[in-house]
N, CA, C and O atoms as CSV, one atom per row, in Angstrom:
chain,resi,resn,atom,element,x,y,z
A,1,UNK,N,N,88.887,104.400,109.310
A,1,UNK,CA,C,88.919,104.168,110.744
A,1,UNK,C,C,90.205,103.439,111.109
A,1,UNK,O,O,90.860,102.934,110.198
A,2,UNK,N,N,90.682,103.329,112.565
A,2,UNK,CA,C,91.955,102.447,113.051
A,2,UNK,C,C,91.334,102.139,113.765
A,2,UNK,O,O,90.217,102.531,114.104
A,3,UNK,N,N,91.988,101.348,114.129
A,3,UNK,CA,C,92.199,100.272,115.512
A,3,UNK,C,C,93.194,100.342,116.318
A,3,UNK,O,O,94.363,100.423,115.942
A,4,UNK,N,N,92.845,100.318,117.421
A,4,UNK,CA,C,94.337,100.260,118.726
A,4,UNK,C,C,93.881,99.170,119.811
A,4,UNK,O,O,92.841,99.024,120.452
A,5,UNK,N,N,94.986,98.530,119.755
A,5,UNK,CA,C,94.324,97.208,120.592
A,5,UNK,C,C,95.702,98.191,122.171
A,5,UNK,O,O,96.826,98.676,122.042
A,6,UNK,N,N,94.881,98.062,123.279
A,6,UNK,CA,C,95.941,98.889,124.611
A,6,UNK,C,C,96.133,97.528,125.259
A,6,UNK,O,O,95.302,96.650,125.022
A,7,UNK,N,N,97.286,97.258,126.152
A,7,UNK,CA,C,96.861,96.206,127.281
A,7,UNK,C,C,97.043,97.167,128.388
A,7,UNK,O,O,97.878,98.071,128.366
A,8,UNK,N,N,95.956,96.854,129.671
A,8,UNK,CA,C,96.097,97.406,130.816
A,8,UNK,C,C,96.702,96.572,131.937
A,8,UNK,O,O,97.101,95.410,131.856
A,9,UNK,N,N,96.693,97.593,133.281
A,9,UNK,CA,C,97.348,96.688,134.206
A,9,UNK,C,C,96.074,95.506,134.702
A,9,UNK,O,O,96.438,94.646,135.504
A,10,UNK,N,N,94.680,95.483,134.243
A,10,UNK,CA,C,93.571,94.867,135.013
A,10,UNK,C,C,92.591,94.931,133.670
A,10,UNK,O,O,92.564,95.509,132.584
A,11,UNK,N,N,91.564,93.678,134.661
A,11,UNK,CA,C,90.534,93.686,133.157
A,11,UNK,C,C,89.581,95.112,133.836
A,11,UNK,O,O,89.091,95.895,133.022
A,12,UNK,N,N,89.431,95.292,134.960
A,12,UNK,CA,C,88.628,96.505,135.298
A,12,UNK,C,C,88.970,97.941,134.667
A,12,UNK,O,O,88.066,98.763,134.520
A,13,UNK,N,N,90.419,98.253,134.260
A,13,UNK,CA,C,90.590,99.127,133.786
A,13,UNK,C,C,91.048,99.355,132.181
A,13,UNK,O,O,91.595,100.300,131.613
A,14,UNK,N,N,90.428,97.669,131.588
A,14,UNK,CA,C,89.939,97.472,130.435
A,14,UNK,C,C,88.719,97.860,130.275
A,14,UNK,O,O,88.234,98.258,129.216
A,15,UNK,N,N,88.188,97.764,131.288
A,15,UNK,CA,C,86.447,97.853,130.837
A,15,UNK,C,C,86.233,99.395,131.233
A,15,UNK,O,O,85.313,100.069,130.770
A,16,UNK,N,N,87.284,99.927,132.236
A,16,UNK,CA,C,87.138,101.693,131.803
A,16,UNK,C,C,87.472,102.229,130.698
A,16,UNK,O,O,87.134,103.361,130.351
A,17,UNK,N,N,88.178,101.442,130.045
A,17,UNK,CA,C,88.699,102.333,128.719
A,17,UNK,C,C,87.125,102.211,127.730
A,17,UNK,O,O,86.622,103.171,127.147
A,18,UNK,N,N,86.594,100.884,127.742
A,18,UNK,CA,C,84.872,100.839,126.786
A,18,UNK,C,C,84.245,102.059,127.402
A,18,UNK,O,O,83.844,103.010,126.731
A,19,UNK,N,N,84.163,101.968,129.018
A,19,UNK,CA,C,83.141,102.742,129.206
A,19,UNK,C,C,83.429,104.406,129.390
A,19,UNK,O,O,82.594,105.169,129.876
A,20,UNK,N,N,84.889,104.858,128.868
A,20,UNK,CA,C,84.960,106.149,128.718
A,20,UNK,C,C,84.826,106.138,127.439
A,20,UNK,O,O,84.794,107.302,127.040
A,21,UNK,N,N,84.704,105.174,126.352
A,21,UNK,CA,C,84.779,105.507,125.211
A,21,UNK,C,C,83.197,105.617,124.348
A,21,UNK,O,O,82.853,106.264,123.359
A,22,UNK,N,N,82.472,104.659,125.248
A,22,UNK,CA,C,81.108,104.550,125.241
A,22,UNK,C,C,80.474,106.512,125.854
A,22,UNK,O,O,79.634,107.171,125.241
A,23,UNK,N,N,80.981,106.828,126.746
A,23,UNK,CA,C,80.440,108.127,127.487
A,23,UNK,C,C,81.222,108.956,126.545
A,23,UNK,O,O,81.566,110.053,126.984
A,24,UNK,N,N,81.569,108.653,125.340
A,24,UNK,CA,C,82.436,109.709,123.906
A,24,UNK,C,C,83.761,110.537,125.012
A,24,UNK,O,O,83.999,111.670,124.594
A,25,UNK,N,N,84.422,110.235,126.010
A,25,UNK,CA,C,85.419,110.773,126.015
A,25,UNK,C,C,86.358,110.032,126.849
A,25,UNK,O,O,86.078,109.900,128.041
A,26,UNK,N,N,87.635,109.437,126.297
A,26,UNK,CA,C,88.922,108.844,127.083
A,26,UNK,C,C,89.376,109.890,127.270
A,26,UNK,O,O,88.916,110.915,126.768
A,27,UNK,N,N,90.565,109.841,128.178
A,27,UNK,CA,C,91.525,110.489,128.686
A,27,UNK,C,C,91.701,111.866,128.036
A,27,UNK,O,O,92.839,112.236,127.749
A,28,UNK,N,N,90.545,112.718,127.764
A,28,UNK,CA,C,90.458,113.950,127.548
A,28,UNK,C,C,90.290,114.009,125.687
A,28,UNK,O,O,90.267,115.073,125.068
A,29,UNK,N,N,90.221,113.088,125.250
A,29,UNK,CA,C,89.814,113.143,123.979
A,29,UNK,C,C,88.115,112.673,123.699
A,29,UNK,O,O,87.417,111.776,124.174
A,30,UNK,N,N,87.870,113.732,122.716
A,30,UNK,CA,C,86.636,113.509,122.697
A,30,UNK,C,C,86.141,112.548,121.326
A,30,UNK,O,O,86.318,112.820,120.138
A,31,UNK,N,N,85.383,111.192,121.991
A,31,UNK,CA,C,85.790,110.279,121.001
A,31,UNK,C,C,84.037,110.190,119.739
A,31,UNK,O,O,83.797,109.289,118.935
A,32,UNK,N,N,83.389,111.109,119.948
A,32,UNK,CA,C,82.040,111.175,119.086
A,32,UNK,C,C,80.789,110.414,119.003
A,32,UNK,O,O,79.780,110.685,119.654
A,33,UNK,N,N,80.867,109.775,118.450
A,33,UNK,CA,C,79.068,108.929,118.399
A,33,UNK,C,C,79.746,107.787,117.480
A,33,UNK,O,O,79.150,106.711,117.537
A,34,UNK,N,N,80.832,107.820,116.680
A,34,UNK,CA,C,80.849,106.813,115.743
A,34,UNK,C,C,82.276,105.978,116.301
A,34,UNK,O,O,82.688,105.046,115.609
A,35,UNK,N,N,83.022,106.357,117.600
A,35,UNK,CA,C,84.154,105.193,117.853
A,35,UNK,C,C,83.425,103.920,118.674
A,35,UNK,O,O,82.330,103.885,119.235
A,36,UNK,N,N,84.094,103.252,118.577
A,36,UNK,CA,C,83.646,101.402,119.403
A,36,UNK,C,C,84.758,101.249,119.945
A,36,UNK,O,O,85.842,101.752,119.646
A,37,UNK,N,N,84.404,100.327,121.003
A,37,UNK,CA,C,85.436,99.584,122.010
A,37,UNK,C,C,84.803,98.640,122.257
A,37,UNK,O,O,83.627,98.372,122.014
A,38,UNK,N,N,86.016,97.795,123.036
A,38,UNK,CA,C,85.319,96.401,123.409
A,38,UNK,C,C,87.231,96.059,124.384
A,38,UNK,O,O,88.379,96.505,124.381
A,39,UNK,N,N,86.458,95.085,124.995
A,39,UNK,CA,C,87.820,94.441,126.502
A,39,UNK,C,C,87.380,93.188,126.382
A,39,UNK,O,O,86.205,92.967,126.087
A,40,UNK,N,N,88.230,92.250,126.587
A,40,UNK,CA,C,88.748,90.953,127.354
A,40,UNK,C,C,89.979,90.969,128.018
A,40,UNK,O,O,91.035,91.471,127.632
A,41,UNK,N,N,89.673,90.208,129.336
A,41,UNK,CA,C,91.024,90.340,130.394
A,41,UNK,C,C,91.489,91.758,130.430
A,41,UNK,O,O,90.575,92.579,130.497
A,42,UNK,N,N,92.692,92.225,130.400
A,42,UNK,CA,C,93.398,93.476,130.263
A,42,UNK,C,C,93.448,93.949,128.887
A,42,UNK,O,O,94.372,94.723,128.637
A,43,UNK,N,N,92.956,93.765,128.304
A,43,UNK,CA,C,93.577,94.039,126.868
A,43,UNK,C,C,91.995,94.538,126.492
A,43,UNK,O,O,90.977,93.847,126.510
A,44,UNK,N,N,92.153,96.118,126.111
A,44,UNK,CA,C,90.216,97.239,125.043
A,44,UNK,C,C,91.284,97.231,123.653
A,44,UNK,O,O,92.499,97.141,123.479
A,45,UNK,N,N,90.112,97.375,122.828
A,45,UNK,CA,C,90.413,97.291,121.683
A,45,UNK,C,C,89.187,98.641,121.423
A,45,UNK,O,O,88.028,98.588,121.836
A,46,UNK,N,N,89.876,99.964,120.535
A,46,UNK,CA,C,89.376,100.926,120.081
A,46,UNK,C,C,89.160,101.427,118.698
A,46,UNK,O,O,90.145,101.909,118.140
A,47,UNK,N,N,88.066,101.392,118.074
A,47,UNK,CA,C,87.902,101.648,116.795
A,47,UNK,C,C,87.657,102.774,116.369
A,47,UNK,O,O,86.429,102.848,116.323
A,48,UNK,N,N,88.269,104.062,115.895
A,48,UNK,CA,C,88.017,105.103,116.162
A,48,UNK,C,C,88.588,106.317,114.647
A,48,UNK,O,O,89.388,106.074,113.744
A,49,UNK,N,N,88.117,107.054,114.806
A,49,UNK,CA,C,89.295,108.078,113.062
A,49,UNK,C,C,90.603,107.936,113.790
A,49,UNK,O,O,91.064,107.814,114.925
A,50,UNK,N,N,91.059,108.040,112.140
A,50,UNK,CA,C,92.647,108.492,112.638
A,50,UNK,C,C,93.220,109.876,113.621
A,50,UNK,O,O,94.196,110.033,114.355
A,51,UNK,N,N,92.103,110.721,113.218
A,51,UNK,CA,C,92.488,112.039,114.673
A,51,UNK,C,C,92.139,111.516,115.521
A,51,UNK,O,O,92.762,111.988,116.472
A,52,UNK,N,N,91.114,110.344,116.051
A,52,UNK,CA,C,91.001,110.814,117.445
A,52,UNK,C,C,91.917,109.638,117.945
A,52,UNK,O,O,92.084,109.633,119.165
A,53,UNK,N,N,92.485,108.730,117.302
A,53,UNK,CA,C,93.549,107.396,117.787
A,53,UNK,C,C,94.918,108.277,117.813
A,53,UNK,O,O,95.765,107.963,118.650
A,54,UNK,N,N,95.200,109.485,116.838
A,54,UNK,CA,C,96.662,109.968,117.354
A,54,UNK,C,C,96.345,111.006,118.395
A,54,UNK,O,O,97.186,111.873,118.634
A,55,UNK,N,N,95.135,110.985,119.066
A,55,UNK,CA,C,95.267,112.198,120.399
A,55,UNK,C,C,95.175,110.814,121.180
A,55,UNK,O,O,95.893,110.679,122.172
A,56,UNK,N,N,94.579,110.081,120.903
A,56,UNK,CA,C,94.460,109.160,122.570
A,56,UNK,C,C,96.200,108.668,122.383
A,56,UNK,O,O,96.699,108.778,123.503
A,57,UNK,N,N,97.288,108.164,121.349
A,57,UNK,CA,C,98.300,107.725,121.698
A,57,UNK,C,C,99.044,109.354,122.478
A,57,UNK,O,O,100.023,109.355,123.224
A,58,UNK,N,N,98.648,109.982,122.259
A,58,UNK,CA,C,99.428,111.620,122.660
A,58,UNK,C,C,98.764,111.384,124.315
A,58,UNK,O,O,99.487,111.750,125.241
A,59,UNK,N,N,97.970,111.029,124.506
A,59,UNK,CA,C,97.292,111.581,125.837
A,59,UNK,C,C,97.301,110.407,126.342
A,59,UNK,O,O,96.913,110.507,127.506
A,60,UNK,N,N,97.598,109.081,126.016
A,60,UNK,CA,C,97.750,107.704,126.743
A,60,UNK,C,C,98.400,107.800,128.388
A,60,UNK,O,O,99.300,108.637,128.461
A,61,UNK,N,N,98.219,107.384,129.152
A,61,UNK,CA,C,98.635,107.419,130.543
A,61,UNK,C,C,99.718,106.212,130.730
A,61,UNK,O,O,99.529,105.082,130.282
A,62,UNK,N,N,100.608,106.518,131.284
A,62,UNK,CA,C,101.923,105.911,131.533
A,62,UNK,C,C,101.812,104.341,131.861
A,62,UNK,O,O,102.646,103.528,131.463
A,63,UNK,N,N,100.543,103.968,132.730
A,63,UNK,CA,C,100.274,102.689,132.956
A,63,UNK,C,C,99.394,101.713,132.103
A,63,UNK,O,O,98.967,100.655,132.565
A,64,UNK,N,N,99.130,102.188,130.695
A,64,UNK,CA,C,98.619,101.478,129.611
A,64,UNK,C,C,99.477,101.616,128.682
A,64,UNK,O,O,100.069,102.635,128.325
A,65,UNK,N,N,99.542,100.484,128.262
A,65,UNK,CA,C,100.413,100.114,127.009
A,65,UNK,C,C,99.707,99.349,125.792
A,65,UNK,O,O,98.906,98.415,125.812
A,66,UNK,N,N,100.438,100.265,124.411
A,66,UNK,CA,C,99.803,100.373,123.041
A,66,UNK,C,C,100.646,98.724,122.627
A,66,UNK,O,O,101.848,98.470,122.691
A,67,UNK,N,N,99.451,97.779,122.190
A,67,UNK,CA,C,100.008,96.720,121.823
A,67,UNK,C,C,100.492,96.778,120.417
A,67,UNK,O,O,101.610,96.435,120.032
A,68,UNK,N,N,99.275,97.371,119.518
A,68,UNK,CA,C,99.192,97.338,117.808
A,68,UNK,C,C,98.082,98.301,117.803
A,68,UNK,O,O,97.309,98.595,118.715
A,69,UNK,N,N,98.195,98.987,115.891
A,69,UNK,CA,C,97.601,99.884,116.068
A,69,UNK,C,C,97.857,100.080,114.320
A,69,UNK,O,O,98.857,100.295,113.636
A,70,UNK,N,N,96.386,99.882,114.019
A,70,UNK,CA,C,96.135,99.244,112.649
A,70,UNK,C,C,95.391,100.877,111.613
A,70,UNK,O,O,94.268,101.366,111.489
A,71,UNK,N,N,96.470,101.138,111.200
A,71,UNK,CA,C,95.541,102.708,110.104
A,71,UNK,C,C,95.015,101.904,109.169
A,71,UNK,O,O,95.291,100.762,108.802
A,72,UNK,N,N,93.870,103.028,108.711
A,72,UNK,CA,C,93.130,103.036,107.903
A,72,UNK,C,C,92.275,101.601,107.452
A,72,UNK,O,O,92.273,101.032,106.360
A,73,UNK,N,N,91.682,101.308,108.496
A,73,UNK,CA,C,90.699,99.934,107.740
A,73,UNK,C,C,89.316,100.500,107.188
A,73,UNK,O,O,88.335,100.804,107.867
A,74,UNK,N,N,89.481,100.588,105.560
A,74,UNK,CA,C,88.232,100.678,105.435
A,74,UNK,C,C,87.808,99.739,104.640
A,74,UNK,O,O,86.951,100.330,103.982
A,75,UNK,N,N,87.845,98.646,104.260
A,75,UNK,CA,C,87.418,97.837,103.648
A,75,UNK,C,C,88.156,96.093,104.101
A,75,UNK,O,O,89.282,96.003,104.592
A,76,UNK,N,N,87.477,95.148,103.882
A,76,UNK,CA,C,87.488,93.658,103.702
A,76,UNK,C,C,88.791,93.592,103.466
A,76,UNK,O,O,89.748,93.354,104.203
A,77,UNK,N,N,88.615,94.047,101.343
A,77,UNK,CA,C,89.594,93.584,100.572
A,77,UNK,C,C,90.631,94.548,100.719
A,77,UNK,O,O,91.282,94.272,99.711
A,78,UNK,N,N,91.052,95.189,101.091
A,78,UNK,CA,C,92.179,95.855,101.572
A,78,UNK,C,C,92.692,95.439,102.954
A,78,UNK,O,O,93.877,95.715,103.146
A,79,UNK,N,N,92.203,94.982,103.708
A,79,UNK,CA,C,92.788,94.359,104.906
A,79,UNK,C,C,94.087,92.964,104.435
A,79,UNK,O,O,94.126,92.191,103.477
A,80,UNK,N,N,94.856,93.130,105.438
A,80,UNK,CA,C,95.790,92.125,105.321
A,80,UNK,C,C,95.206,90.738,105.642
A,80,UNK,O,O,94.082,90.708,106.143
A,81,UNK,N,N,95.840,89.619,105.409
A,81,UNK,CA,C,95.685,88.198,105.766
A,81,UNK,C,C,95.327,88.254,106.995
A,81,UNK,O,O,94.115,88.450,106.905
A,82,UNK,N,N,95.671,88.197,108.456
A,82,UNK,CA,C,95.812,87.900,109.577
A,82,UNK,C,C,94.261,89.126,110.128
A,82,UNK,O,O,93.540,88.734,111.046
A,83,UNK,N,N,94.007,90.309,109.545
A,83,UNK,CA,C,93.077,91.107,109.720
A,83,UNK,C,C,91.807,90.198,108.941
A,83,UNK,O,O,90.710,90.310,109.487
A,84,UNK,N,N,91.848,89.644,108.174
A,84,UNK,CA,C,90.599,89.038,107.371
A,84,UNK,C,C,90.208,87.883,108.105
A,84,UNK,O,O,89.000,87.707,108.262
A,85,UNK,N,N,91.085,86.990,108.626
A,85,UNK,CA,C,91.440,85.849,109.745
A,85,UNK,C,C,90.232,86.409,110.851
A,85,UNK,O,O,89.065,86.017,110.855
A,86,UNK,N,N,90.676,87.168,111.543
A,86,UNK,CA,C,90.344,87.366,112.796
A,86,UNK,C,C,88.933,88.123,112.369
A,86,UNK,O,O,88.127,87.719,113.206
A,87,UNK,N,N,88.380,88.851,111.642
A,87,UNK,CA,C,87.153,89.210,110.848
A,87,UNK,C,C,86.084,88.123,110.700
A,87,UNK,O,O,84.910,88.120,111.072
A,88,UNK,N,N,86.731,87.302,110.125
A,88,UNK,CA,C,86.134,85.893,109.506
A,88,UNK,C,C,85.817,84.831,111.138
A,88,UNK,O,O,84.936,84.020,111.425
A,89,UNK,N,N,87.004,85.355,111.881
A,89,UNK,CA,C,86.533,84.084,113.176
A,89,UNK,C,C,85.820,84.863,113.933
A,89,UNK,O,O,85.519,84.221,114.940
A,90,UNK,N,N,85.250,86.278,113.981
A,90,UNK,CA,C,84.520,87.028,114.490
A,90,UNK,C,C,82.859,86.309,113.955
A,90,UNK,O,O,81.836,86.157,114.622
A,91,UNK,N,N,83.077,86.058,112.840
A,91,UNK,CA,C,81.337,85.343,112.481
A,91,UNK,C,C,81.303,84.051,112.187
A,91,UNK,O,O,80.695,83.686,111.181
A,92,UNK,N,N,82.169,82.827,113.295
A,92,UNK,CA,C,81.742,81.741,113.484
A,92,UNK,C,C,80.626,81.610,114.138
A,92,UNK,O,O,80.162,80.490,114.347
């Protein structure tokens, strides 16, 4: 799976990016039963395969911008330092 963290111009059109991704389709990509999202402020964060994260950067709309964008997490111990960090402060 990857990750793409977007920032938007608004937290409202943060929370459209969850809820097209929740209804399985962003910006014309069809995102399945197994991608996740989640928003704070302007900034969704998308968890998704690697096909369907290189059609949403192909089909991204001019007024969202790709902050970071993390291939292949499939495991703990293969994640970098700063990915295990933010994992770990996820279950304080």
């Amino acid at each position: 799976m990857d990750i793409i963290l977007f920032e938007t111009a608004s937290s409202a059109a943060a929370d459209d990016i969850v809820a097209a991704v929740q209804a399985q389709s962003l910006w014309g990509v069809d995102m399945g039963t197994t991608s996740k999202a989640a928003s704070y402020s302007n900034y969704a964060v998308v968890e998704a395969t690697a096909t369907r994260v290189s059609n949403l950067l192909g089909s991204m709309p001019d007024n969202v911008g790709m902050e970071i964008h993390v291939h292949d997490i499939y495991s703990f111990t293969d994640a970098a330092s700063d990915e295990k960090l933010w994992y770990l402060r996820g279950k304080l």
